[in-house]
C-alpha positions as CSV (number, residue, x, y, z in Angstrom):
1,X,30.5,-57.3,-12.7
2,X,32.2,-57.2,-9.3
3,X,31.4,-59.7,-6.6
4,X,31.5,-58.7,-2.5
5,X,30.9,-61.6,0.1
6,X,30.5,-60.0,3.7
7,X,29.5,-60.6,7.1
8,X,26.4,-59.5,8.0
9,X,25.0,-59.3,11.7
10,X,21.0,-60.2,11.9
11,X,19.5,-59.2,15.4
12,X,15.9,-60.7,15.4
13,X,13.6,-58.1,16.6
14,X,10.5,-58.5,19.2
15,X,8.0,-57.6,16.4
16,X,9.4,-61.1,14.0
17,X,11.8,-58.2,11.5
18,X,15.4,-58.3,11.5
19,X,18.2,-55.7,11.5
20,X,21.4,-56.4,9.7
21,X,24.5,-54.7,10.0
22,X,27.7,-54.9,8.3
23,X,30.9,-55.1,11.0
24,X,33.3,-53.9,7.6
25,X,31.0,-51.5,6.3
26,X,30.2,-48.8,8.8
27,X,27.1,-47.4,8.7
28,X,25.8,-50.0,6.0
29,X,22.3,-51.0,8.0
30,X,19.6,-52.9,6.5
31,X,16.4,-54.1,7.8
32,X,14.0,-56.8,6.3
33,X,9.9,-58.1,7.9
34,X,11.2,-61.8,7.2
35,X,14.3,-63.4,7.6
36,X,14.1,-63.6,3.6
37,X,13.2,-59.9,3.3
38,X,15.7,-59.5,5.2
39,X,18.7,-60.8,3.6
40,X,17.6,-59.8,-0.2
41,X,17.1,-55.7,1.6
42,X,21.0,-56.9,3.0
43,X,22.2,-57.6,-0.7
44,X,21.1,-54.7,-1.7
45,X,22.4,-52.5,1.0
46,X,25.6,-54.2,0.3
47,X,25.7,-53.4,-3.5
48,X,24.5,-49.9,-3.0
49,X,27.4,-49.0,-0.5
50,X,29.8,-50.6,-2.3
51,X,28.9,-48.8,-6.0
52,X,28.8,-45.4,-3.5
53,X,32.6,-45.7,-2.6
54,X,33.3,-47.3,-6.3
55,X,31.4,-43.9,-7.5
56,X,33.9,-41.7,-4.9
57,X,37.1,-43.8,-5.9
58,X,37.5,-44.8,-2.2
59,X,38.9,-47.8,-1.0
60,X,36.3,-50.9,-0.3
61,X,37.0,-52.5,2.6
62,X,38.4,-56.4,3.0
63,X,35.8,-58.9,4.7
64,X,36.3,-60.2,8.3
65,X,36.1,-63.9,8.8
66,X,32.6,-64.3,9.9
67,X,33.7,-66.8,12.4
68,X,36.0,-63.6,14.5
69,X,32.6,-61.7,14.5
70,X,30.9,-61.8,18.5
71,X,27.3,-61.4,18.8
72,X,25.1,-60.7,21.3
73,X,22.1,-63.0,22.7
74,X,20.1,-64.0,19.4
75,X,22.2,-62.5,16.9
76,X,23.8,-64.4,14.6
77,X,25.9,-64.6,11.3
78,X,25.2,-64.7,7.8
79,X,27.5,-64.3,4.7
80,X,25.5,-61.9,2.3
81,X,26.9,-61.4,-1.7
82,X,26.2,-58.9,-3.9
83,X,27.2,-58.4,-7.5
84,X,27.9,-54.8,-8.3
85,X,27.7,-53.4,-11.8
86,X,30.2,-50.8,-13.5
87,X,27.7,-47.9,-13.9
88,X,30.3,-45.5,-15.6
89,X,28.8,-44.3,-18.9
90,X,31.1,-46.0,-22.1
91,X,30.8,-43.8,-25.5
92,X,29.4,-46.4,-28.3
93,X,29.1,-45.5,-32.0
94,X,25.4,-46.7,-33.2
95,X,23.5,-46.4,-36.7
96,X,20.0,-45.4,-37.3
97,X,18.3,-44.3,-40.0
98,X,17.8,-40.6,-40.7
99,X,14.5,-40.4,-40.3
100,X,14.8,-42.3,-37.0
101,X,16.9,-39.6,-35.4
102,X,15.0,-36.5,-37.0
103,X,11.7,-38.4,-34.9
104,X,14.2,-39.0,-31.9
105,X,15.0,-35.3,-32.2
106,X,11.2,-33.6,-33.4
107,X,10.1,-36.2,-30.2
108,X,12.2,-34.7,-27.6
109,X,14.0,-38.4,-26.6
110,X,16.9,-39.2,-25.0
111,X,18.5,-41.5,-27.9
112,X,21.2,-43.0,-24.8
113,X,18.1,-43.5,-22.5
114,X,15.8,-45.6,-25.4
115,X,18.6,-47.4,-26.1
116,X,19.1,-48.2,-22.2
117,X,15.8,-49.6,-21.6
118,X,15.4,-51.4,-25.0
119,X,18.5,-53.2,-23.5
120,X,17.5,-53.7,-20.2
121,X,14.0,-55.3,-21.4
122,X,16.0,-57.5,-24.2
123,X,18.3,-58.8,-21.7
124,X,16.2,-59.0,-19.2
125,X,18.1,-57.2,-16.5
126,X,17.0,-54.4,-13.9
């Protein structure tokens, strides 16, 4: 699992939600109803851009230092991480029992899928 640290720029808006944009990520733009909701909705923003370019082999972008970033009245700085997971699909041998895969088969399953979310749930991951 990769880890990105990044600037993020909150504007407070007149309704008590935030905006957050990213000054090294163009286009990356997150919004949140709380301060709180609005950093965890950054974190994700931040992990979904960054899996997008690691999907399209393109280049992710260095992080400023958050203290060379201006704002404007009420804005302000907050360094946002996101861990992003290796999603590329890795060929595993597995064993089952024959009678397993004919009810896999006769069942219409995805064997790869089962074993995704029997995995997820054991490991308690998302």
């Amino acid at each position: 699992m990769a880890e990105y640290v990044y600037p993020a720029v909150f504007h407070p808006n007149n309704d008590g939600t935030f905006t957050v944009s990213f000054p090294d990520l163009p286009g990356c733009i997150s919004e949140g109803k709380s301060l709180g909701n609005a950093i965890y909705m950054a974190q994700a923003a931040i992990s979904q851009w960054v899996e997008y370019l690691t999907d399209r082999n393109q280049e992710i972008p260095s992080a400023s230092d958050w203290k060379e970033i201006t704002t404007e009245a009420d804005e302000f700085v907050n360094l946002i991480r996101a861990e992003v997971r290796d999603n590329h699909a890795v060929k595993r041998t597995v064993s089952i029992p024959k009678w397993m895969d004919d009810k896999v088969i006769e069942s219409g399953l995805s064997l790869s899928r089962v074993l995704q979310d029997a995995l997820k749930e054991r490991l308690n991951v998302g």
